[in-house]
C-alpha positions as CSV (number, residue, x, y, z in Angstrom):
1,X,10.5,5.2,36.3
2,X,12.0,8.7,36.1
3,X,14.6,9.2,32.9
4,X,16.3,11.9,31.9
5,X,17.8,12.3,28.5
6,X,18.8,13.7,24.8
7,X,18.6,13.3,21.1
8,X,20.5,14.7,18.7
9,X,19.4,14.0,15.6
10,X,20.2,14.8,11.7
11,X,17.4,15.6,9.3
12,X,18.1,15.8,5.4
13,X,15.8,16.7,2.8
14,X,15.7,18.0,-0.8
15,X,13.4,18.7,-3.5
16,X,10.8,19.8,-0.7
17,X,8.2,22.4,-2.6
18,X,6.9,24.7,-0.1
19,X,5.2,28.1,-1.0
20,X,7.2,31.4,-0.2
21,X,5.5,33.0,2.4
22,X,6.0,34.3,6.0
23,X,5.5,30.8,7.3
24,X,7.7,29.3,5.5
25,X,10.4,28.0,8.0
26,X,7.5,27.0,10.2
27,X,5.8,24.7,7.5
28,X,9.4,23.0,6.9
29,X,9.8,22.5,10.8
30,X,6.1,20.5,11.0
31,X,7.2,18.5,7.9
32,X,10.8,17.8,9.2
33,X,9.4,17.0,12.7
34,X,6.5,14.6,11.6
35,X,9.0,13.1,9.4
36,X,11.0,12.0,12.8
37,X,7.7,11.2,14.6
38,X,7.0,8.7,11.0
39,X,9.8,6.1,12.7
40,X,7.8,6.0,15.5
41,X,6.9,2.1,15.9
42,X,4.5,2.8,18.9
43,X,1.6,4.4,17.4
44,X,0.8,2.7,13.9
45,X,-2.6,4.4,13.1
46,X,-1.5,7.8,13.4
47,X,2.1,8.1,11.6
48,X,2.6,10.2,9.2
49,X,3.6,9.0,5.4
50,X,7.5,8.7,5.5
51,X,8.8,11.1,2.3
52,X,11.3,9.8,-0.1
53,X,13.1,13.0,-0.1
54,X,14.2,12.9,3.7
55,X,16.7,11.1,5.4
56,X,16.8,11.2,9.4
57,X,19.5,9.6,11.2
58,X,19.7,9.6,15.0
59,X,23.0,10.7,15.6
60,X,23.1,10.4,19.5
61,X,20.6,9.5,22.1
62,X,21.5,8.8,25.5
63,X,19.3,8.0,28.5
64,X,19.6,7.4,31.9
65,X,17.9,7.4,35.0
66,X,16.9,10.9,36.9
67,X,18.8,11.8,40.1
């Protein structure tokens, strides 16, 4: 089965201590983005430890089959 498709999705967080540095916006996108891959119900061995501090919310997903 072919799909096509899109997420848009809403990632809060706050009190996050990261280090000033010139990877700083990298380091937040890995945390944000395992944080979304911690809902993951497929792959129980390998999540990631969901964080108090952050709230994601799957504003819209819509998939549908590829033409």
């Amino acid at each position: 089965m072919l799909l096509k498709g899109e997420y848009i999705i809403k990632i809060d967080f706050k009190d996050l201590q990261i280090p000033a540095g010139e990877y700083s916006g990298k380091v937040i996108d890995h945390i944000s983005f395992e944080q979304v891959y911690s809902l993951s119900e497929l792959n129980n061995k390998e999540i990631p430890h969901k964080r108090e501090n952050f709230n994601i919310e799957i504003i819209k997903r819509k998939i549908c089959p590829s033409q």
